[in-house]
C-alpha positions in Angstrom: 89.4 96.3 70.6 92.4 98.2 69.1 93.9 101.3 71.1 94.1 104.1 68.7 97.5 105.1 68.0 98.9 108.4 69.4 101.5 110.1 67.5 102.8 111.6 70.1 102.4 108.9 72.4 102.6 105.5 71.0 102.5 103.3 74.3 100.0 105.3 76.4 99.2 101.8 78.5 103.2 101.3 78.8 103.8 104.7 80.5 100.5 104.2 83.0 98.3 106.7 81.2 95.9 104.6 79.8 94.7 101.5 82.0 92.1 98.4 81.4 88.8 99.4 82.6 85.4 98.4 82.8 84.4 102.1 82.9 82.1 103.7 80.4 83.8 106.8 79.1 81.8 110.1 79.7 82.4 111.5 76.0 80.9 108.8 74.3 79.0 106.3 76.9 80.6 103.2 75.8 82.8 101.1 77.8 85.1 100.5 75.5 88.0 98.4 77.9 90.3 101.2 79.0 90.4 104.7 80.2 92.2 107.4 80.2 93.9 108.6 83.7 96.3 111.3 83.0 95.2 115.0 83.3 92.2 116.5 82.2 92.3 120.1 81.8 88.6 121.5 81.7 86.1 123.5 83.3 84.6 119.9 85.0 86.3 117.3 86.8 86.5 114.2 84.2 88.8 112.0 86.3 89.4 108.6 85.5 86.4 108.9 82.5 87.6 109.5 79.2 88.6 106.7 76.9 90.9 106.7 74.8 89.0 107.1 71.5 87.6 110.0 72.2 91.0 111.8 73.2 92.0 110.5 69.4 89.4 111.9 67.3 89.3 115.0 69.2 85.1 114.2 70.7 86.5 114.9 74.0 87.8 118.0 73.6 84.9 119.1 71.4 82.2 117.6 73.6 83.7 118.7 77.0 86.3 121.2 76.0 88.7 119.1 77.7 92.7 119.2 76.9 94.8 116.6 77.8 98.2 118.3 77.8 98.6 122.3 78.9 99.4 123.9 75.3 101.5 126.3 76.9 104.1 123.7 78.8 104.6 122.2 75.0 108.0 123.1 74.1 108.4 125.5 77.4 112.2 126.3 76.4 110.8 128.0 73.3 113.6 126.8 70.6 111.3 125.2 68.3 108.8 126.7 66.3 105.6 124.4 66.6 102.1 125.3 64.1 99.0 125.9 65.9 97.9 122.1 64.4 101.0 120.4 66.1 100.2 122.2 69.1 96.6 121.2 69.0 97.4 117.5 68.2 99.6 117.3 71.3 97.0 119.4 74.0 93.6 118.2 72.2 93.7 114.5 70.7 96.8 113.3 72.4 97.1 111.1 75.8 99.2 113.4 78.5 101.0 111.9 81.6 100.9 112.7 85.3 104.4 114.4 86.6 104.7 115.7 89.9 104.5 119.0 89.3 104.0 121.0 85.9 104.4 118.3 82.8 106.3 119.5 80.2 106.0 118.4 76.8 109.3 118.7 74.8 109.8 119.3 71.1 112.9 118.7 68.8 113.5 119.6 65.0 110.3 121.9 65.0 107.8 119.4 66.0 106.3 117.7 69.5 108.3 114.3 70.6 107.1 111.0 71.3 106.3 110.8 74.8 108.4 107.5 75.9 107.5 107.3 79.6 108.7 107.6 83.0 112.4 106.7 84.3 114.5 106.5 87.4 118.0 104.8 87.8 116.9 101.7 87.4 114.6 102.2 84.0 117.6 104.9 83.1 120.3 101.9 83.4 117.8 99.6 81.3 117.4 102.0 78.4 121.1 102.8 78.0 123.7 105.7 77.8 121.4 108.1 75.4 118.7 108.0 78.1 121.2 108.6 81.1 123.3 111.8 78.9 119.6 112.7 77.8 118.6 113.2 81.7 122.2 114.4 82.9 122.3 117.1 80.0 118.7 118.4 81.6 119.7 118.8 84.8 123.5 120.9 83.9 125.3 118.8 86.2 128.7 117.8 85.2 129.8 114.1 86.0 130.9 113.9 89.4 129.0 113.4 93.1 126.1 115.6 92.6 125.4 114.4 89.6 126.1 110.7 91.0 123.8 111.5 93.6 120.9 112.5 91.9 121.2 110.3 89.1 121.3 107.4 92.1 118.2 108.7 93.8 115.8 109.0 90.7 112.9 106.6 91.2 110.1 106.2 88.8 107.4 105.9 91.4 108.7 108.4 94.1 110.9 110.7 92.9 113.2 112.3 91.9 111.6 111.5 88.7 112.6 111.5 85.1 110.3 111.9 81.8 111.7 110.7 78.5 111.2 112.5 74.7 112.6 110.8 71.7 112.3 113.1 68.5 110.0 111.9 65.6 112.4 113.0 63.3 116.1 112.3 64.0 115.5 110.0 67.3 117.1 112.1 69.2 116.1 111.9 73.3 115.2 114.8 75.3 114.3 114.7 78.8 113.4 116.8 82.1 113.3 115.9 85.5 110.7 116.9 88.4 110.2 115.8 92.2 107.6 116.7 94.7 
């Protein structure tokens, strides 16, 4: 079967959020081969039960009233001007992704990005010198040993930890950092 394709998150089994599961989703009662395991926002705990068709035709929210991405940590630096339907895309029918603390979802040329995944140095090395500037730039430190430092210590599965945007528009990458 076919994962549905996410907009705003076209590789939600590449950055961990959707995973190969025998599981039958709690929205529709099929097991459909994966599930969901990102954050659930809701009045119920629906850990580890959603799959992913019902986050893209919007049954999970309207079934459980479940949201998959906090609408108000979309575009939390307030520069772009987002509709109500771009925000509900990104909260309501789009895979989010687990952070350490408070996810953030950022937004570039008036719209949400594409949620690329998780880094730390070594992913960061791997995806080049847009990535790195992308993370450095989100942090204000200038080049030098602090920078050095942190940049060094950033680790995908521990932390320091660094979540990557790329624009939908103009491909441009955005990204914020978070640690425990």
């Amino acid at each position: 079967m076919t994962l549905p394709h996410f907009i705003y998150h076209p590789d939600p089994v590449g950055s961990g959020s959707v995973q190969p599961s025998s599981a039958t989703c709690v929205s529709c009662n099929q097991a459909r081969g994966y599930i969901y395991v990102g954050p659930v926002y809701a009045i119920d705990e629906y850990e580890n039960c959603i799959c992913p068709w019902c986050i893209a035709d919007g049954s999970a929210h309207q079934r459980l009233g479940a949201t998959f991405v906090d609408d108000e940590s979309i575009g939390l630096d307030g520069e772009e001007t987002l509709s109500e339907a771009q925000i509900a895309e990104v909260s309501q029918r789009t895979p989010g992704f687990n952070g350490w603390q408070q996810e953030c979802w950022i937004t570039h040329c008036d719209d949400a990005a594409e949620f690329v995944g998780k880094a730390g140095h070594a992913e960061l090395l791997e995806l080049g010198p847009a990535a790195i500037a992308a993370v450095q730039d989100s942090t204000g430190l200038e080049d030098g040993p602090q920078w050095r430092a942190f940049f060094n210590a950033l680790d995908k599965d521990q932390g320091p930890t660094a979540y990557l945007f790329k624009c939908r528009h103009c491909a441009t990458l955005g990204a914020y950092q978070d640690s425990r």
